[in-house]
C-alpha angles and dihedrals in degrees: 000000000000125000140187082242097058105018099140109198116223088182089243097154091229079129102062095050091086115095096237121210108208119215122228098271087045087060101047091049098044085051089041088060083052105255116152135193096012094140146088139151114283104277088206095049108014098152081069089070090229121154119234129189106266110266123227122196082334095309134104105278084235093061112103103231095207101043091027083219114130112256092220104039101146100053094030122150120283093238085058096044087059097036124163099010093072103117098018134022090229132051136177085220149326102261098134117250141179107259 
């Protein structure tokens, strides 16, 4: 099993295949750092009015496609910064699933 304690990255961009849905403050820091046009309706559930990060080619519009590292690590949204242990603390991987 996988745990928060021993989770080791392989930079996989499993990560980045979720539609993620920011919160308020993960708006406003992603726009503070100067990041435009990084949002679109919630292509799932679009009928809620939600805002989701932009998709490209099924991935997170802030995933670099080349080196599959987040573009915005380091003012990434909260969901991603606890990804996959959203529902459990312990997970066999981090293939995304619905929950």
């Amino acid at each position: 099993m996988i745990t928060k304690e021993n989770l080791n990255c392989k930079d996989c961009a499993e990560c980045c295949k979720p539609v993620v849905i920011p919160t308020k403050e993960d708006i406003e820091r992603i726009e503070n750092a100067g990041h435009k046009d990084f949002l679109d309706l919630d292509p799932i559930h679009p009928e809620n009015g939600k805002t989701a990060l932009k998709r490209v080619n099924g991935y997170c519009t802030f995933l670099n496609q080349k080196t599959k590292l987040c573009t915005i690590y380091e003012i990434r949204p909260k969901i991603c910064k606890i990804y996959p242990f959203m529902e459990k603390d312990e997970v066999d991987d981090c293939v995304p699933r619905l929950f």
